[in-house]
C-alpha positions as CSV (number, residue, x, y, z in Angstrom):
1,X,103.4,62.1,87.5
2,X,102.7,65.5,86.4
3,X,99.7,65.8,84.8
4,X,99.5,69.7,84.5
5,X,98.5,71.1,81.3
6,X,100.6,74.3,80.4
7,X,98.9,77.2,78.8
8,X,99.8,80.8,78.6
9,X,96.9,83.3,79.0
10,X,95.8,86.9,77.8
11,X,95.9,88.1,81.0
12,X,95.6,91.6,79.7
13,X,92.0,89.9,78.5
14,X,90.6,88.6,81.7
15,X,89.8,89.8,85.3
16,X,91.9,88.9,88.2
17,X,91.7,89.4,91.8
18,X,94.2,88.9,93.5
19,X,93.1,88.7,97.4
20,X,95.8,89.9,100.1
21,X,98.3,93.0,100.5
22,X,101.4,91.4,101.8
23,X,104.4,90.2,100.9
24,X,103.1,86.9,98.8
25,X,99.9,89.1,97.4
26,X,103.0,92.0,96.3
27,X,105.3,88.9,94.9
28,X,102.1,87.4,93.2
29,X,100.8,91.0,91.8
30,X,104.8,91.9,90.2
31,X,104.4,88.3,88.9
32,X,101.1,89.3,87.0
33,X,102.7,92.7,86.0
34,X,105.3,91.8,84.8
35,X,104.4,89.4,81.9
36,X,101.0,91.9,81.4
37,X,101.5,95.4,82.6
38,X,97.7,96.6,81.2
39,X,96.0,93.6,82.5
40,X,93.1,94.7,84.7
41,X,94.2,93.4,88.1
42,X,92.2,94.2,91.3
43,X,93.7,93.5,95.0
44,X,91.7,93.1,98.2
45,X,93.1,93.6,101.6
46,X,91.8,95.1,104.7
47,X,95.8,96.5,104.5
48,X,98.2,96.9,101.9
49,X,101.6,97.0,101.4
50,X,103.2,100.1,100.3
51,X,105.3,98.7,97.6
52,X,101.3,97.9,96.3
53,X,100.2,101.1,96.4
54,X,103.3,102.2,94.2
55,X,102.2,99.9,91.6
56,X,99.1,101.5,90.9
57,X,100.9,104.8,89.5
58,X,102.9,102.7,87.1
59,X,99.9,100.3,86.2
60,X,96.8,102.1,85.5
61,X,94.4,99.2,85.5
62,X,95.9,97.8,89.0
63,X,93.6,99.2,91.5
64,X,93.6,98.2,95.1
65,X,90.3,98.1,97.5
66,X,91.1,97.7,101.3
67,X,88.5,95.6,102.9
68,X,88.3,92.1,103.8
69,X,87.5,89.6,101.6
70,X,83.7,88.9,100.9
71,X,81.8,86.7,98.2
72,X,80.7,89.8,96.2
73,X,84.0,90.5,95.1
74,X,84.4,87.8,93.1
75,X,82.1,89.0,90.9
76,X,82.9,89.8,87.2
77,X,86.3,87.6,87.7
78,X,88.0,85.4,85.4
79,X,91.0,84.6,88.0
80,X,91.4,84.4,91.9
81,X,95.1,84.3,93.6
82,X,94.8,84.0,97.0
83,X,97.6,85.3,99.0
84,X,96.4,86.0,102.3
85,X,98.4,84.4,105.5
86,X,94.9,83.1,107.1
87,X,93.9,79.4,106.5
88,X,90.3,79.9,106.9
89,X,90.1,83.3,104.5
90,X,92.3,81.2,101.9
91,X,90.1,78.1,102.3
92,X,86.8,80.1,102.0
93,X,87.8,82.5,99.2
94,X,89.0,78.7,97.7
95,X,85.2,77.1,98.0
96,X,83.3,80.3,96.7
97,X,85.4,80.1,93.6
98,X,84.6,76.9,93.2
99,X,80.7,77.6,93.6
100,X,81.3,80.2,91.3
101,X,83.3,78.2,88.7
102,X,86.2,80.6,88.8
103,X,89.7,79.2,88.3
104,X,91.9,79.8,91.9
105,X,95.2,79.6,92.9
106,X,95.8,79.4,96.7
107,X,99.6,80.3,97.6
108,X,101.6,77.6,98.8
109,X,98.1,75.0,99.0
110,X,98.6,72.9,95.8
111,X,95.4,70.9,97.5
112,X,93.7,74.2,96.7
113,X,94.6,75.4,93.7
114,X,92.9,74.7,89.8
115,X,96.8,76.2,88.5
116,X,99.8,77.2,89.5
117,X,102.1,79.9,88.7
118,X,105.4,79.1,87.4
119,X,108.1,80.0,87.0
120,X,109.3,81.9,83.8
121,X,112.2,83.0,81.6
122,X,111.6,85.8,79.4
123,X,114.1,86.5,76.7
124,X,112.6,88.9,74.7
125,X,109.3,87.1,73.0
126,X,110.4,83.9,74.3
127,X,109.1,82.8,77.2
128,X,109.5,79.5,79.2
129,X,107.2,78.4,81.9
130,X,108.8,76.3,84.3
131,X,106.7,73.9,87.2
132,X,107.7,71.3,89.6
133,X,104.0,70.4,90.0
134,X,104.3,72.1,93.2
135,X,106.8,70.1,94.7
136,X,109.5,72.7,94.8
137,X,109.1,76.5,94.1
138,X,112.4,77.0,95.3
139,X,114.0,74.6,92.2
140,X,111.5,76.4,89.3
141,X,113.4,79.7,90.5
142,X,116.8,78.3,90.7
143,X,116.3,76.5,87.1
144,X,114.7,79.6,86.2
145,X,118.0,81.3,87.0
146,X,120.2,79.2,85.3
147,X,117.9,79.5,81.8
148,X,118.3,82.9,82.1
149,X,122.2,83.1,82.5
150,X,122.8,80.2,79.2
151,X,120.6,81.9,77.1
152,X,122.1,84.3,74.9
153,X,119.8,87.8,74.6
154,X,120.4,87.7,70.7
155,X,117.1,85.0,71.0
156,X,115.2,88.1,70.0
157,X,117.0,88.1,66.6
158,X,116.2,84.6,66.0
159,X,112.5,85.0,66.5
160,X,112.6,88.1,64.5
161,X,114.1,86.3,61.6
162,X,112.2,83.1,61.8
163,X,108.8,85.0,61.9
164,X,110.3,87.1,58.8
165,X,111.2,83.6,57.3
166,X,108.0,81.9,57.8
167,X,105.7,85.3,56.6
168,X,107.7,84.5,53.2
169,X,107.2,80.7,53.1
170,X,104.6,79.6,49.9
171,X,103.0,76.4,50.4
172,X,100.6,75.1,52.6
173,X,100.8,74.6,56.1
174,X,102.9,71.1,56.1
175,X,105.4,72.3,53.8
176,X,106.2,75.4,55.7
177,X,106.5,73.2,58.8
178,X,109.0,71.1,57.4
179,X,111.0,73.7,55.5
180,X,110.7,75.5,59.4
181,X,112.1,72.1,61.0
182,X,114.9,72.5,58.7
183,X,115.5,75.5,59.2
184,X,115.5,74.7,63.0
185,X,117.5,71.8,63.1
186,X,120.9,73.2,64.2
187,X,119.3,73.4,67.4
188,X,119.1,70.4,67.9
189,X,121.8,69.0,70.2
C-alpha cells in the first residue's frame, strides 16, 4: 500500500543541501534545478564533479563547498539529499537530520528517507509527479517517458484558457467549481 502523501514545494523558498559531488549528487542537483532554477541550493563534497561546478555559472544561488560532511552544515536547512556512495556518511548525515528535525532523502535507501523524489512530467505549467513508493525508479522514468510523448504541448493553451475562464467566473466558490467541472468534462474518457 502506498501511503505517500504527494506535495509539491517552493523550493525556491527553502534551504537545501544536497550532500555529495558525484554522479547521483549531479543527477539529484539538475533534478532540483530544473523544476527551481533560483532555489538556494548548497552541495557538500570533499570533491565535485565538473559538470557541478558548471552549474554554479548558470544558477547563481547553487554554490558548492568541498569538504566532508559535518553536523554544522546542516544548519539553516529546510531539506537534506544525501547522495554520497558511503553507507556510513549516508546513514550519519540520515540520524543528525533526524536529531535536527530536518526532512532527508537518502538515495536509493527508502528505509532512510522522510520523501522521495519522483519522477515528473512537465508540460508547460503542468506538472505530474510520478512514484512507485520506491519500488522501482527505473518504471517512474519509463512512465515518465511515455506521459511525455502522449501529451500534446498545446496543454499550455488549455491552462492558459481555463485560468482566463475561471478569473471571469461570478459566483461563489461551488458554483465556479461545477461550471469548471463542466467545462472539464470532455476530458473525461
Amino acid at each position: 500500500m502506498n501511503n505517500l502523501f504527494p506535495i509539491f514545494l517552493k523550493i525556491e523558498n527553502l534551504r537545501t543541501l544536497v550532500v555529495g559531488g558525484g554522479n547521483v549528487g549531479l543527477e539529484k542537483a539538475n533534478a532540483l534545478l530544473s523544476n527551481a532554477p533560483d532555489a538556494p541550493i548548497t552541495l557538500i563534497a570533499p570533491e565535485i564533479r565538473p559538470e557541478l561546478v558548471a552549474l554554479t555559472e548558470t544558477h547563481p544561488n547553487f554554490r558548492l563547498i568541498y569538504d566532508s560532511y559535518r553536523p554544522e552544515y546542516l544548519q539553516n536547512n529546510d531539506l537534506v539529499i544525501v547522495a554520497t556512495n558511503d553507507k556510513a556518511v549516508n546513514a550519519q548525515v540520515q540520524n543528525d537530520c533526524k536529531n535536527r528535525r530536518i526532512l532527508v532523502n537518502v538515495a536509493d535507501t527508502p528505509d532512510l528517507c522522510d520523501f522521495y523524489l519522483s519522477s515528473v512530467v512537465k508540460k508547460g505549467d503542468l506538472k505530474i509527479a510520478i512514484s512507485t513508493n520506491g519500488k522501482s525508479p527505473t518504471f517512474a522514468k519509463r512512465f515518465r517517458e511515455i506521459l511525455e510523448e502522449i501529451l500534446p504541448d498545446s496543454l499550455q493553451d488549455t491552462l492558459n484558457n481555463l485560468q482566463s475562464i475561471r478569473n471571469r467566473l461570478k459566483g461563489d466558490f461551488q458554483e465556479k467549481v461545477e461550471r469548471l467541472n463542466e467545462i472539464t468534462r470532455v476530458m473525461k474518457p
